[in-house]
SEGU-624360 format. One line per 4 residues: for each residue x, y, z of N, C-alpha, C, O, CB. Coordinates in nm, 4 decimals. Each point is the difference from the previous one (the first is absolute). Glycine has a CB too. Example, Ala and Ser with C-alpha at 12.3 -4.5 7.8 and 13.67 -1.06 7.14 Angstrom:
BEGIN
1.3190 -0.5690 0.7800 -0.0890 0.1190 0.0000 0.0900 0.1200 0.0000 0.1036 -0.0019 0.0665 -0.2928 -0.1154 0.0581  0.1542 0.2223 -0.1966 0.0820 0.1190 0.0060 -0.0770 0.1090 0.0730 0.0509 0.1108 0.0169 0.0675 -0.1736 -0.2314
This chain:
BEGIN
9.7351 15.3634 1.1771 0.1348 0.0199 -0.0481 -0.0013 0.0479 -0.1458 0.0607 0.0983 -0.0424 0.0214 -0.2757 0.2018  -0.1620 0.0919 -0.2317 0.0086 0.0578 -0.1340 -0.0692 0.1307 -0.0119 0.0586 0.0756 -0.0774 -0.0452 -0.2987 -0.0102  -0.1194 0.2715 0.1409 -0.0232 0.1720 0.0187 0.1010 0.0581 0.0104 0.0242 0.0877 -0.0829 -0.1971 -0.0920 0.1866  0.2482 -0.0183 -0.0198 0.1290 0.1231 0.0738 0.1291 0.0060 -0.1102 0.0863 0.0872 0.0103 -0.1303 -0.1648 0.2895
0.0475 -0.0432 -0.4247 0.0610 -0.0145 -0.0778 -0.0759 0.1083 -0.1276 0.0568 0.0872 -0.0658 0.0348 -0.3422 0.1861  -0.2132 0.2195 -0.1243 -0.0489 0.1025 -0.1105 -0.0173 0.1333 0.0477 0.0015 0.0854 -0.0887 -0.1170 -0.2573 -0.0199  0.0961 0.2209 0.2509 0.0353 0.1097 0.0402 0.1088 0.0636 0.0245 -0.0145 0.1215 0.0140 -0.1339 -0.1777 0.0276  0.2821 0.0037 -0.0289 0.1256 0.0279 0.0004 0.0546 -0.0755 -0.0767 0.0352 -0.0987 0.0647 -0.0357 0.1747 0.1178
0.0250 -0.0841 -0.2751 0.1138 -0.0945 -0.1159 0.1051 0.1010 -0.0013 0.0309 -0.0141 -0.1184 -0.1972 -0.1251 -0.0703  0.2421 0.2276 0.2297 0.1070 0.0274 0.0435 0.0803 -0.0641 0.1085 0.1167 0.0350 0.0173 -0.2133 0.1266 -0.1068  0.0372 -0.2594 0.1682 0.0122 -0.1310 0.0651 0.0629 -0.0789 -0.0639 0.0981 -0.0577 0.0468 -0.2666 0.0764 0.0461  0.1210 -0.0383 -0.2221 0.0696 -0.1003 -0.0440 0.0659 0.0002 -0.1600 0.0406 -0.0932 -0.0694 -0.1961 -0.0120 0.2523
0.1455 0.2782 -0.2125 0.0569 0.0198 -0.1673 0.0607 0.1786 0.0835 -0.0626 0.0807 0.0688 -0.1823 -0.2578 -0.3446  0.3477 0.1768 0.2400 0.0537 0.1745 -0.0015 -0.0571 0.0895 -0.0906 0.0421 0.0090 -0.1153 0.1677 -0.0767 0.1679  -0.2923 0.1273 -0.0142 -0.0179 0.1290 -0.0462 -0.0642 0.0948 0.0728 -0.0519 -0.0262 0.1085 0.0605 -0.0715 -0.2853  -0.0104 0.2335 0.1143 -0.0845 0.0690 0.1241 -0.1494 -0.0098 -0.0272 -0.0291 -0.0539 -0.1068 0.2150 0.2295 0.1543
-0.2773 -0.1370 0.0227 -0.1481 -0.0311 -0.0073 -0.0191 0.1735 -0.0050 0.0645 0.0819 0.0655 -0.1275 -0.3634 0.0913  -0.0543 0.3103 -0.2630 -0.0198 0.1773 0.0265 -0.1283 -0.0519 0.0963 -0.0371 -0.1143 0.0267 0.1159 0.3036 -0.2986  -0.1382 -0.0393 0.3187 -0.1214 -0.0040 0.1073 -0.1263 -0.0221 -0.1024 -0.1119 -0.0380 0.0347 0.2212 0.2212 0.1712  -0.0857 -0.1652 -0.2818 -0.1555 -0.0636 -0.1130 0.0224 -0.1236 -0.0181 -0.0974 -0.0752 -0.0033 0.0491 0.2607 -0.1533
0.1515 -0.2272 0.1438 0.0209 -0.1827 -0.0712 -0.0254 -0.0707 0.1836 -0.0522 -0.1108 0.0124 0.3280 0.1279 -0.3000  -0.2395 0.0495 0.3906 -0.0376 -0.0140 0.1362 -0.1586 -0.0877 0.0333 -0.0408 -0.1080 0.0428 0.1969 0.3537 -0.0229  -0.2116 -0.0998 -0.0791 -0.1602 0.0592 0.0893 -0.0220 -0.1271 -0.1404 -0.0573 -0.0967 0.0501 -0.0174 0.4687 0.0908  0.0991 -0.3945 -0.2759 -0.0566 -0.0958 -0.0618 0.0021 -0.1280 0.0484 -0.1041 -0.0608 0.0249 0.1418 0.1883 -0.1780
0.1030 -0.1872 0.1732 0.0428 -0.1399 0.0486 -0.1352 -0.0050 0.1552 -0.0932 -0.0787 0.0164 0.4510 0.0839 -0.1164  -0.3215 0.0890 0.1701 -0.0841 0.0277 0.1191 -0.1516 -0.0911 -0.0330 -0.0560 -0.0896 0.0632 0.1838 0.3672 -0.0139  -0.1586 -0.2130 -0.1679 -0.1776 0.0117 -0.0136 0.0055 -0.1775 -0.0205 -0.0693 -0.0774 0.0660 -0.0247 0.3793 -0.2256  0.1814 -0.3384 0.0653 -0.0364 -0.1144 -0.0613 0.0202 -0.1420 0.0870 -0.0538 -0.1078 -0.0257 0.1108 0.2503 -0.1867
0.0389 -0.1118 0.3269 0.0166 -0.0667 0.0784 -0.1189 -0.0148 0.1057 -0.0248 -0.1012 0.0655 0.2517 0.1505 -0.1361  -0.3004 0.0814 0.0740 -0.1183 0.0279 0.1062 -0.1178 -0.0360 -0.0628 -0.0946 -0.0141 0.0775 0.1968 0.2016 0.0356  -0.1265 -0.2079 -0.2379 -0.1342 -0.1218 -0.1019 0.0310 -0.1377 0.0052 -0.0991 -0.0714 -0.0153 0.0606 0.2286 -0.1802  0.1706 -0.2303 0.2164 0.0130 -0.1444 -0.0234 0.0403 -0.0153 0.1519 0.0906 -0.0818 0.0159 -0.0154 0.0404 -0.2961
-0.1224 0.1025 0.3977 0.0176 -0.0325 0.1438 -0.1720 -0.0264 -0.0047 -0.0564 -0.1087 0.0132 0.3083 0.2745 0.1109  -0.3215 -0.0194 -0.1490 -0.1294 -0.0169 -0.0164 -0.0521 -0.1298 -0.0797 -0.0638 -0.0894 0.0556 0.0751 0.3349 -0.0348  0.0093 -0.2458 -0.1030 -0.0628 -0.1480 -0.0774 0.0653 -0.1183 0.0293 0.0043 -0.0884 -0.0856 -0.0620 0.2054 -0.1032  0.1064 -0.1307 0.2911 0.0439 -0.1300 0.0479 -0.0456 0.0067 0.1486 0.0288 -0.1067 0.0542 0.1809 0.0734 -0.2230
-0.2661 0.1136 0.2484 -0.0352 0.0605 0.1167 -0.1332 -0.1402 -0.0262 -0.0202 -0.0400 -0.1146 0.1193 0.3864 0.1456  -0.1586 -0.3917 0.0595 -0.1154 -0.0470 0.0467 -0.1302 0.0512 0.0372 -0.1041 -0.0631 -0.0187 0.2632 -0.0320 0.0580  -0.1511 0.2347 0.0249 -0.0337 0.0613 0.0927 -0.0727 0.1251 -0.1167 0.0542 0.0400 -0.1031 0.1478 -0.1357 0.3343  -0.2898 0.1231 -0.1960 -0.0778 0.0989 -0.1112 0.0229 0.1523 -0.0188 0.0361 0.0372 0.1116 -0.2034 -0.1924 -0.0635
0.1661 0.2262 -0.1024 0.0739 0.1351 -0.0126 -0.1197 0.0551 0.0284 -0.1004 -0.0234 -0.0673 0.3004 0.0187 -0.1015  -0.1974 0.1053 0.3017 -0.1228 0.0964 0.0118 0.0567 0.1263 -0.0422 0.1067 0.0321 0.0525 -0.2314 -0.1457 0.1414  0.0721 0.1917 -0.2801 0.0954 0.1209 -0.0262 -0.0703 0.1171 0.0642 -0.1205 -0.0223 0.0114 0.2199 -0.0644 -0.2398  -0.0645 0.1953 0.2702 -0.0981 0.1518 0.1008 0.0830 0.0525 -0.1065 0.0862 -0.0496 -0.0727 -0.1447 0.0672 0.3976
-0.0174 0.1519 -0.3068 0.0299 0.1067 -0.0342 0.1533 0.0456 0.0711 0.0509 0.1074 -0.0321 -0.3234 -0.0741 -0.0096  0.3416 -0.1289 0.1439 0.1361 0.0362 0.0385 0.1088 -0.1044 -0.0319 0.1172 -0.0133 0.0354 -0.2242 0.1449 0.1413  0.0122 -0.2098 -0.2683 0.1752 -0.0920 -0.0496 0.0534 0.0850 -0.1275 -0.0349 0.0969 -0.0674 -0.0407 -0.3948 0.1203  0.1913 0.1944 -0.0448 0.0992 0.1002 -0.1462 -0.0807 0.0101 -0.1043 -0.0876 -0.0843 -0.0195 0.3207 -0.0032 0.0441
-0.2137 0.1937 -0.1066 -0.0336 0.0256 -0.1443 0.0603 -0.0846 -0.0667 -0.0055 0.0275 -0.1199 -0.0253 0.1811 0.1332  0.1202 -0.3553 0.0224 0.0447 -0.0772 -0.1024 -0.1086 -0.1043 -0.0006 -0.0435 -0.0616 -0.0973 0.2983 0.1134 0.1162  -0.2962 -0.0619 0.1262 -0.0513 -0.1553 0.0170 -0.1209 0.0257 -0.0877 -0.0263 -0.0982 -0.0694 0.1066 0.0086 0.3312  -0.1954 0.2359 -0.2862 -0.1005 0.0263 -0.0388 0.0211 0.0052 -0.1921 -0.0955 -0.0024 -0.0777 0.0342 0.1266 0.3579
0.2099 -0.1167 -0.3226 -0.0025 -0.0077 -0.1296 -0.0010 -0.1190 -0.0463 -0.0712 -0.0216 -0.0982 0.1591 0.2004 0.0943  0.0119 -0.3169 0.0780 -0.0082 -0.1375 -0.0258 -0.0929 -0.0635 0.0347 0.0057 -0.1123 -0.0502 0.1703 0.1164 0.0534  -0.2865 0.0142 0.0769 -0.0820 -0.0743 0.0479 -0.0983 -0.0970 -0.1057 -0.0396 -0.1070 0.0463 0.0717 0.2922 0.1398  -0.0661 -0.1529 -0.3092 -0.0450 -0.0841 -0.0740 0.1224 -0.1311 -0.0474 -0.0169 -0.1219 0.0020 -0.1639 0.3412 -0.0652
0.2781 -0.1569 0.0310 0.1065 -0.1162 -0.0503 0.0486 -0.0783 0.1204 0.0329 -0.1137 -0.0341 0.0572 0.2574 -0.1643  -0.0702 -0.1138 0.3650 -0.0115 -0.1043 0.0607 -0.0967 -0.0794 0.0087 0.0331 -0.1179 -0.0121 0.0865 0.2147 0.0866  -0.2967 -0.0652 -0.0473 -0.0819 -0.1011 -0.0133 0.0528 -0.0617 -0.1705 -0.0700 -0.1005 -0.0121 -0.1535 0.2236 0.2067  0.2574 -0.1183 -0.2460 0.0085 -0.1021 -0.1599 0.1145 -0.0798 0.0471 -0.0101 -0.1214 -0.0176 -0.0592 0.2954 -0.2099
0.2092 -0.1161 0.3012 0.0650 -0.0745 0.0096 0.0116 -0.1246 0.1126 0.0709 -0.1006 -0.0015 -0.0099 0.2921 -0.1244  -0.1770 -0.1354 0.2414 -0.0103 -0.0558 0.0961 -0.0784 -0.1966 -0.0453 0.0133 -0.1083 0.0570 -0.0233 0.4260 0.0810  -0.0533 -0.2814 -0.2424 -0.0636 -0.1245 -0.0739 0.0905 -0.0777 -0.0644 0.0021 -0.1231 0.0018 -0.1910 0.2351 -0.0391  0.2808 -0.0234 -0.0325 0.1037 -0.0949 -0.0127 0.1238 -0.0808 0.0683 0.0706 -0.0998 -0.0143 -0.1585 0.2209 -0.1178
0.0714 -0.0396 0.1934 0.1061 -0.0687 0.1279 -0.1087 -0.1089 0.0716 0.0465 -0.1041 0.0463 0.1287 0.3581 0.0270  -0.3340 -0.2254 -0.0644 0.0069 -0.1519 0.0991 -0.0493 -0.1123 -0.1183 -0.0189 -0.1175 0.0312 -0.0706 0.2279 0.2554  0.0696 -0.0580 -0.4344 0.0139 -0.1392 -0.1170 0.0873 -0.0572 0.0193 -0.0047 -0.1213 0.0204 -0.0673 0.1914 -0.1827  0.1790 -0.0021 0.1621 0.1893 -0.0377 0.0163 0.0087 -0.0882 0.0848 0.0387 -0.1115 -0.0350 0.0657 0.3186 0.0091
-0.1513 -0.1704 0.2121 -0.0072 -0.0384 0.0854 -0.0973 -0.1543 -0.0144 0.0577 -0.0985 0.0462 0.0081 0.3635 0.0396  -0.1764 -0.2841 -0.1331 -0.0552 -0.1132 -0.0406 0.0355 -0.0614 -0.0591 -0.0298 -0.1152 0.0317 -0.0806 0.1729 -0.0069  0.2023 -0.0452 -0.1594 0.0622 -0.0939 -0.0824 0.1235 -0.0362 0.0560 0.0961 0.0032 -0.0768 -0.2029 0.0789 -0.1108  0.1236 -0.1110 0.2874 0.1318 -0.0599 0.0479 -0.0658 -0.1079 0.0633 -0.1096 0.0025 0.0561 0.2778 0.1967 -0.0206
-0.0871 -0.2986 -0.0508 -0.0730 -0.1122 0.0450 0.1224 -0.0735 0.0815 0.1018 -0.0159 -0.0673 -0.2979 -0.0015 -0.1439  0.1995 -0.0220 0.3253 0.1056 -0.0872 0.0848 0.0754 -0.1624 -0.0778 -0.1172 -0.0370 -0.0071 -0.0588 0.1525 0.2368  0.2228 -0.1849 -0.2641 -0.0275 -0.1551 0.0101 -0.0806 -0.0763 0.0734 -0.0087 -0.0022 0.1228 0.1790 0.0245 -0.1696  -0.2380 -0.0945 -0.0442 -0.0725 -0.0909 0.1053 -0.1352 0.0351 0.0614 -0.0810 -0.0804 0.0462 0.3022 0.0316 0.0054
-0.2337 0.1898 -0.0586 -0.1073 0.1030 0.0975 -0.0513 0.1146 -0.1331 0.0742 0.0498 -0.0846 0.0887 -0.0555 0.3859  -0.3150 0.0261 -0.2853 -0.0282 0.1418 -0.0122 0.0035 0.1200 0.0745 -0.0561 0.1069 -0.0242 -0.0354 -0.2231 -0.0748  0.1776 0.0785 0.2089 -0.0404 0.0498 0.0994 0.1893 0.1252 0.0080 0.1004 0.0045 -0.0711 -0.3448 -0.2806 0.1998  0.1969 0.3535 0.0015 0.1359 0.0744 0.0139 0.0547 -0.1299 0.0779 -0.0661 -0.0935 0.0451 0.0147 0.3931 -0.0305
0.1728 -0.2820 -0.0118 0.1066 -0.0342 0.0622 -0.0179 -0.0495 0.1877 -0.0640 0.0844 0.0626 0.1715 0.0955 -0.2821  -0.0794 -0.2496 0.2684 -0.0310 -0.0242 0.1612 0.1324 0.1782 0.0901 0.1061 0.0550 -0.0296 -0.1476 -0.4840 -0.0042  -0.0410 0.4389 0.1181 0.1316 0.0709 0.0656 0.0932 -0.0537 0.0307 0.1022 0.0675 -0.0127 -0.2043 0.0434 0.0823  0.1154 -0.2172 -0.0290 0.1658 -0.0742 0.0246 0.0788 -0.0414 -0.1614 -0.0778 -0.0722 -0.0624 -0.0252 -0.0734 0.3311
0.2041 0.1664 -0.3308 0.0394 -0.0199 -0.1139 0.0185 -0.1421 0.0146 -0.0269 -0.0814 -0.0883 0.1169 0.3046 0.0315  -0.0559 -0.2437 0.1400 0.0643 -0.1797 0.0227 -0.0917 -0.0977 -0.0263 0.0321 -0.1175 -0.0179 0.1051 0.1681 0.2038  -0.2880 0.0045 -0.1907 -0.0921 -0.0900 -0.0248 -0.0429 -0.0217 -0.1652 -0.0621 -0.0904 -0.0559 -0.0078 0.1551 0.3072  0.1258 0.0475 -0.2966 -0.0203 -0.0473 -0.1904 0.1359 -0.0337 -0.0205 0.0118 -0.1140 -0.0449 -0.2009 0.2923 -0.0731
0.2783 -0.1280 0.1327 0.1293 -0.0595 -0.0415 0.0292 -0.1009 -0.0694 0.0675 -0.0125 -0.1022 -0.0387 0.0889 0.2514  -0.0992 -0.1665 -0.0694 0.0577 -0.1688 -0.0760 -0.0987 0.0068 -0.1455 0.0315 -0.0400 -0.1121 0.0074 -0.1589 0.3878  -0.1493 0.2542 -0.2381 -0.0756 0.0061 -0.1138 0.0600 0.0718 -0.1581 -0.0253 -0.0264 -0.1176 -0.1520 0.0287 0.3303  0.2528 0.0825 -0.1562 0.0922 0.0993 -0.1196 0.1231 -0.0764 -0.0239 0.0498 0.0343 -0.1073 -0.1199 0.2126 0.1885
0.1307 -0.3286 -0.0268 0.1203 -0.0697 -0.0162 -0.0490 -0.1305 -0.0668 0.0851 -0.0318 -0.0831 0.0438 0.1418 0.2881  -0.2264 -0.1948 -0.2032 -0.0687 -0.0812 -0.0413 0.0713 -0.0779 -0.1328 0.0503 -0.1098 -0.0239 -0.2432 0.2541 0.1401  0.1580 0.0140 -0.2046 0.0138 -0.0537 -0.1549 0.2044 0.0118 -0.0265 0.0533 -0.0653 -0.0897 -0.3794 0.1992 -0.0223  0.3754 -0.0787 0.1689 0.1831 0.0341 0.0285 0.0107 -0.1807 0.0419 0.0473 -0.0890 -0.0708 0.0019 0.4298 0.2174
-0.1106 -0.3530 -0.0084 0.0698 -0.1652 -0.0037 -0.0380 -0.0961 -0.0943 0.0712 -0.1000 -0.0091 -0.0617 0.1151 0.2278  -0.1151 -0.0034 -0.2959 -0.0687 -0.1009 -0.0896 0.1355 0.0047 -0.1275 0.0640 -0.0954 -0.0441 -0.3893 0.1525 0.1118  0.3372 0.0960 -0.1040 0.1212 -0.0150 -0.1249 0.1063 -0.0397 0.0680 0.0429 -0.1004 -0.0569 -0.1030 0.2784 -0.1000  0.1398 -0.1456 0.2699 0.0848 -0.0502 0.0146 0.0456 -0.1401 0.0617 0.1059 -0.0296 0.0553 -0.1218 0.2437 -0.0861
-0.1144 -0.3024 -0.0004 -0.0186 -0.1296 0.0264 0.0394 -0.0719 -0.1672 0.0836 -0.0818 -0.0383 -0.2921 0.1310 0.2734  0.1015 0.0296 -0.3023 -0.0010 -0.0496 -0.1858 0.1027 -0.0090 -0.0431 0.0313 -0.1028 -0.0601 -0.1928 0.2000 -0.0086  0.2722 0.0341 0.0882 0.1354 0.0766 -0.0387 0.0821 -0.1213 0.0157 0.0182 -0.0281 0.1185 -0.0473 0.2894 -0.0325  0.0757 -0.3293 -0.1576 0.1551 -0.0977 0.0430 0.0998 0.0368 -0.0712 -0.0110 0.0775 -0.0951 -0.0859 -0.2791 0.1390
0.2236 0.1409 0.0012 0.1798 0.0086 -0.0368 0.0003 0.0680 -0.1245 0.1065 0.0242 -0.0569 -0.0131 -0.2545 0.1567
């Protein structure tokens, strides 16, 4: 969602977009898909001439996104999150009932 916002922000601000401010928004949206991508970039002699100009600054950014990705830490856990939300929940609400136990009249 937030790509399609930095690729179209005429979505969500009036103005017109020219075809260079386009093909730009385009590019920059198509490096922070790549560096958040998992999956490794093989590049041939038939991908775009964009992917072959960014390709050093996604591997740099791709490191930073999974530091980013490592320094998040759950409550309670080093770990990611369980797939069911219902199972950390109480764990995130935890410290909310403790103040609003302390909190009086």
């Amino acid at each position: 969602m937030q790509i399609n916002i930095l690729k179209n922000p005429e979505f969500v601000f009036e103005f017109h977009k020219s075809d260079t401010v386009n093909s730009s928004l385009t590019t920059v949206g198509q490096v922070l898909m790549d560096s958040c991508s998992l999956s490794a970039q093989h590049l041939g002699k038939h991908s775009p001439a964009n992917k072959h100009l960014y390709r050093s600054e996604v591997d740099r950014y791709k490191e930073a996104v999974k530091h980013m990705y490592k320094s998040v830490r759950w409550p309670a856990t080093d770990v990611f999150p369980p797939a069911r939300p219902s199972a950390y929940l109480p764990t995130l609400l935890q410290p909310q009932q403790r103040m609003s136990l302390t909190v009086g009249p």
